[in-house]
C-alpha positions in Angstrom: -33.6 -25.8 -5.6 -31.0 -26.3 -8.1 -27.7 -24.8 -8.2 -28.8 -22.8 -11.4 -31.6 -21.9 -9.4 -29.7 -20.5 -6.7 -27.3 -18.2 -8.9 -30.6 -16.5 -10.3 -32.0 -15.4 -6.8 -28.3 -14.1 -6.0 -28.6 -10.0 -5.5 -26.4 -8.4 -8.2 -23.0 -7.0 -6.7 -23.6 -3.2 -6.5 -21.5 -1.2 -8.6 -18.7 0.5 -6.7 -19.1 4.0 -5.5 -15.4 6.0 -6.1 -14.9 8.6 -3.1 -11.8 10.7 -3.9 -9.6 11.5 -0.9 -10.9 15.2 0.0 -14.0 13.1 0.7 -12.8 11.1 3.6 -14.1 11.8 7.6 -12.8 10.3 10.1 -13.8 7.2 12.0 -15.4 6.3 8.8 -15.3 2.6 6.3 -15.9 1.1 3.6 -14.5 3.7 1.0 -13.1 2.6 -2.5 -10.8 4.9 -3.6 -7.9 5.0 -6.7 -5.1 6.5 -5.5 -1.0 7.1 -6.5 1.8 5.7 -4.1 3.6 9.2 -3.2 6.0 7.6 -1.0 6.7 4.5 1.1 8.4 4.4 4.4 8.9 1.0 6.6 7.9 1.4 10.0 8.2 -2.1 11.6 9.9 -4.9 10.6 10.2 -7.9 13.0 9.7 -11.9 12.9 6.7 -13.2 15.1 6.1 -16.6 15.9 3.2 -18.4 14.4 2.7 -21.9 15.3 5.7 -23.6 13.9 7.3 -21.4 11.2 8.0 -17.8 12.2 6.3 -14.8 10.2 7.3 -11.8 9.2 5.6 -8.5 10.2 5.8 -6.0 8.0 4.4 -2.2 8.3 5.1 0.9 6.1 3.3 4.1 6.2 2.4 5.4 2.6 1.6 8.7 1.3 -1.2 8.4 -1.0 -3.3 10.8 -2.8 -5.3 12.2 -5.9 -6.3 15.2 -7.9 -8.4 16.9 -4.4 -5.5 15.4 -1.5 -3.3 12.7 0.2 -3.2 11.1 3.0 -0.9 8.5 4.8 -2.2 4.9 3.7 -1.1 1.7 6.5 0.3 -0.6 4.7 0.2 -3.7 6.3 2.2 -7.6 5.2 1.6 -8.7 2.1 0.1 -4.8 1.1 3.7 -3.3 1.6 4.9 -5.1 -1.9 2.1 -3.2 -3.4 3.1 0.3 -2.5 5.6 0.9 -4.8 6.2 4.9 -5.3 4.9 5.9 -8.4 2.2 2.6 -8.5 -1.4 3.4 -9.1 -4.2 1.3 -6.6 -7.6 1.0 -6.0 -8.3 0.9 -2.4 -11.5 -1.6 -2.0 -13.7 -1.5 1.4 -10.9 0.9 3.3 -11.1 2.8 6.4 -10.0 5.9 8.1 -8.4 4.7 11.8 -7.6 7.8 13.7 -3.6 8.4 15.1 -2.8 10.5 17.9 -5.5 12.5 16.6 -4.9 12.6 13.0 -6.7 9.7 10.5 -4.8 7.3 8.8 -6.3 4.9 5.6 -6.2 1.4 6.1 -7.4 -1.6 4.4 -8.0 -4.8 6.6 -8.8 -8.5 5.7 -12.2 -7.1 4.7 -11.1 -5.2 2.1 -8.5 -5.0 -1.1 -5.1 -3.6 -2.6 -4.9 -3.7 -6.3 -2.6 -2.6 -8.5 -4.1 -1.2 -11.3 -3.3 0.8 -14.6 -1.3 4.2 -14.2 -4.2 7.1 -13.3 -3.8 10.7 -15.4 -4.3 13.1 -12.7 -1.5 14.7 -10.9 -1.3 14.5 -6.9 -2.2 17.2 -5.1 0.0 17.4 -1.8 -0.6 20.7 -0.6 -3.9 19.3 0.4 -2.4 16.3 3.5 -5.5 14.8 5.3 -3.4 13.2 7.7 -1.9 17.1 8.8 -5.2 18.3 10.1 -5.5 16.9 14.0 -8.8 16.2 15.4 -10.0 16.8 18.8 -12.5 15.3 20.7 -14.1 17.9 22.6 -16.3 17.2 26.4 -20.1 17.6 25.5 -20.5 18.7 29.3 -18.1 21.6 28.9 -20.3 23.2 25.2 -23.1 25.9 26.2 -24.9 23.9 23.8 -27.1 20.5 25.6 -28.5 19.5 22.4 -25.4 18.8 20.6 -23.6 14.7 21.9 -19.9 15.2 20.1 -18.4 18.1 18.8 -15.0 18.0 16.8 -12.5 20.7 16.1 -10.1 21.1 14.1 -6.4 22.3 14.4 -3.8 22.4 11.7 -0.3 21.3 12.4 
Protein backbone atom coordinates (compact mmCIF):
# COMPACT_ATOMS: atom_id res chain seq x y z
CA UNK A 1 0.00 0.00 0.00
CA UNK A 2 1.38 3.37 -0.81
CA UNK A 3 1.74 6.11 1.41
CA UNK A 4 -0.97 8.04 -0.70
CA UNK A 5 -2.88 5.05 -0.24
CA UNK A 6 -2.77 5.15 3.39
CA UNK A 7 -3.85 8.92 3.85
CA UNK A 8 -7.12 8.10 1.80
CA UNK A 9 -8.27 5.19 4.18
CA UNK A 10 -7.44 7.73 7.21
CA UNK A 11 -11.02 8.49 9.15
CA UNK A 12 -11.67 12.20 8.85
CA UNK A 13 -10.89 14.10 12.31
CA UNK A 14 -14.47 14.71 13.69
CA UNK A 15 -15.40 18.18 14.10
CA UNK A 16 -15.19 19.40 17.56
CA UNK A 17 -18.19 19.50 19.71
CA UNK A 18 -18.12 23.08 22.01
CA UNK A 19 -19.68 22.38 25.55
CA UNK A 20 -20.10 25.74 27.43
CA UNK A 21 -19.21 25.55 31.16
CA UNK A 22 -22.92 25.22 32.71
CA UNK A 23 -22.67 21.93 30.81
CA UNK A 24 -19.92 20.29 32.78
CA UNK A 25 -20.67 17.04 35.35
CA UNK A 26 -18.37 15.90 37.32
CA UNK A 27 -15.97 12.97 36.99
CA UNK A 28 -16.44 13.63 33.33
CA UNK A 29 -13.59 14.17 30.01
CA UNK A 30 -12.89 15.00 27.05
CA UNK A 31 -14.82 18.45 26.81
CA UNK A 32 -13.57 21.37 24.43
CA UNK A 33 -14.52 24.40 25.74
CA UNK A 34 -13.61 28.38 24.93
CA UNK A 35 -13.31 30.11 27.87
CA UNK A 36 -11.88 33.77 29.43
CA UNK A 37 -8.99 33.80 32.07
CA UNK A 38 -10.92 35.59 35.12
CA UNK A 39 -8.14 35.35 37.32
CA UNK A 40 -4.78 33.51 37.98
CA UNK A 41 -3.48 32.61 41.31
CA UNK A 42 0.00 30.43 41.79
CA UNK A 43 -0.43 27.67 44.07
CA UNK A 44 2.91 25.72 44.01
CA UNK A 45 6.09 26.70 42.87
CA UNK A 46 9.06 24.44 43.69
CA UNK A 47 12.29 22.90 41.72
CA UNK A 48 12.20 18.99 41.30
CA UNK A 49 14.91 16.97 40.20
CA UNK A 50 14.73 15.32 36.82
CA UNK A 51 17.63 13.32 35.80
CA UNK A 52 20.39 15.78 35.53
CA UNK A 53 18.91 19.32 35.27
CA UNK A 54 16.35 20.26 37.83
CA UNK A 55 12.70 21.37 36.67
CA UNK A 56 10.45 23.64 37.66
CA UNK A 57 6.90 22.84 38.91
CA UNK A 58 4.65 25.13 38.41
CA UNK A 59 0.65 25.15 39.53
CA UNK A 60 -1.93 28.09 39.48
CA UNK A 61 -5.50 27.75 39.96
CA UNK A 62 -7.55 29.78 37.32
CA UNK A 63 -10.99 31.15 37.28
CA UNK A 64 -12.43 30.57 34.03
CA UNK A 65 -15.80 30.98 32.56
CA UNK A 66 -18.32 32.01 29.77
CA UNK A 67 -21.70 33.48 29.03
CA UNK A 68 -23.67 30.30 31.35
CA UNK A 69 -20.58 30.08 34.38
CA UNK A 70 -16.99 29.66 35.65
CA UNK A 71 -15.17 27.40 37.09
CA UNK A 72 -11.56 27.05 38.57
CA UNK A 73 -9.27 25.74 35.59
CA UNK A 74 -5.61 23.68 36.94
CA UNK A 75 -3.19 25.09 35.41
CA UNK A 76 -0.40 23.02 35.29
CA UNK A 77 3.82 23.94 33.87
CA UNK A 78 4.04 25.11 30.67
CA UNK A 79 -0.14 25.96 30.83
CA UNK A 80 0.38 28.65 33.64
CA UNK A 81 2.10 31.14 30.83
CA UNK A 82 -1.17 30.75 29.08
CA UNK A 83 -3.48 32.00 31.69
CA UNK A 84 -3.10 35.44 31.50
CA UNK A 85 -6.22 37.38 33.09
CA UNK A 86 -8.12 38.73 30.50
CA UNK A 87 -6.72 35.91 27.72
CA UNK A 88 -9.24 34.01 25.75
CA UNK A 89 -8.55 29.83 25.33
CA UNK A 90 -9.97 26.95 23.90
CA UNK A 91 -9.70 24.15 26.26
CA UNK A 92 -9.16 20.84 23.89
CA UNK A 93 -9.88 17.17 25.39
CA UNK A 94 -10.30 18.68 29.27
CA UNK A 95 -11.65 17.09 32.26
CA UNK A 96 -13.48 17.77 35.49
CA UNK A 97 -11.18 16.18 38.55
CA UNK A 98 -13.12 16.42 41.68
CA UNK A 99 -11.53 18.56 45.00
CA UNK A 100 -12.47 17.98 48.42
CA UNK A 101 -15.79 17.58 46.85
CA UNK A 102 -15.99 20.28 44.51
CA UNK A 103 -14.75 19.75 40.45
CA UNK A 104 -11.96 21.32 39.17
CA UNK A 105 -11.08 21.64 35.05
CA UNK A 106 -8.02 20.34 33.95
CA UNK A 107 -6.28 19.63 30.87
CA UNK A 108 -3.57 16.74 30.86
CA UNK A 109 -0.88 15.58 28.21
CA UNK A 110 -3.94 14.30 26.37
CA UNK A 111 -5.38 17.34 25.74
CA UNK A 112 -4.58 21.29 24.73
CA UNK A 113 -4.29 25.09 25.91
CA UNK A 114 -4.58 27.54 23.15
CA UNK A 115 -4.68 30.87 23.07
CA UNK A 116 -7.06 32.13 20.77
CA UNK A 117 -8.75 35.38 19.57
CA UNK A 118 -10.60 37.60 22.27
CA UNK A 119 -14.36 35.94 22.64
CA UNK A 120 -17.55 38.67 22.79
CA UNK A 121 -19.48 37.33 25.53
CA UNK A 122 -19.29 38.62 28.98
CA UNK A 123 -18.42 36.18 32.03
CA UNK A 124 -20.92 35.18 34.07
CA UNK A 125 -19.60 34.67 37.72
CA UNK A 126 -22.51 34.53 39.71
CA UNK A 127 -22.86 31.20 38.19
CA UNK A 128 -19.13 29.33 40.10
CA UNK A 129 -19.18 25.45 39.24
CA UNK A 130 -16.50 24.95 41.49
CA UNK A 131 -18.90 26.46 44.71
CA UNK A 132 -21.42 23.73 44.57
CA UNK A 133 -19.83 20.55 46.66
CA UNK A 134 -20.72 17.14 45.82
CA UNK A 135 -21.36 14.35 48.02
CA UNK A 136 -21.16 10.91 47.57
CA UNK A 137 -23.90 9.31 49.29
CA UNK A 138 -23.89 5.17 50.81
CA UNK A 139 -26.27 3.22 48.31
CA UNK A 140 -26.89 0.84 51.41
CA UNK A 141 -28.27 3.67 53.60
CA UNK A 142 -31.19 5.02 50.36
CA UNK A 143 -34.83 3.23 50.76
CA UNK A 144 -34.34 2.86 47.23
CA UNK A 145 -32.27 -0.79 46.05
CA UNK A 146 -32.48 -0.11 42.51
CA UNK A 147 -30.59 2.94 42.40
CA UNK A 148 -26.04 2.17 42.62
CA UNK A 149 -24.82 6.06 43.32
CA UNK A 150 -26.74 8.81 44.35
CA UNK A 151 -25.20 12.43 44.43
CA UNK A 152 -26.38 15.50 46.38
CA UNK A 153 -25.69 18.65 46.19
CA UNK A 154 -24.86 21.42 48.82
CA UNK A 155 -24.00 24.97 48.18
CA UNK A 156 -21.19 26.64 49.96
Amino acid sequence: MSLLEMEETKPAKRKPVFKKVDQLKPDTKGHTLVVKVVSSKMVLQKARPDGIQVRQMRIAECLVGDETGTIIFTARNDQVDLMTTGATVILRNAKIDMFKGSMRLAVDKWGRVEVTEPASFAVKEENNLSLVEYELIDVNELANAGAREVVSVVEK
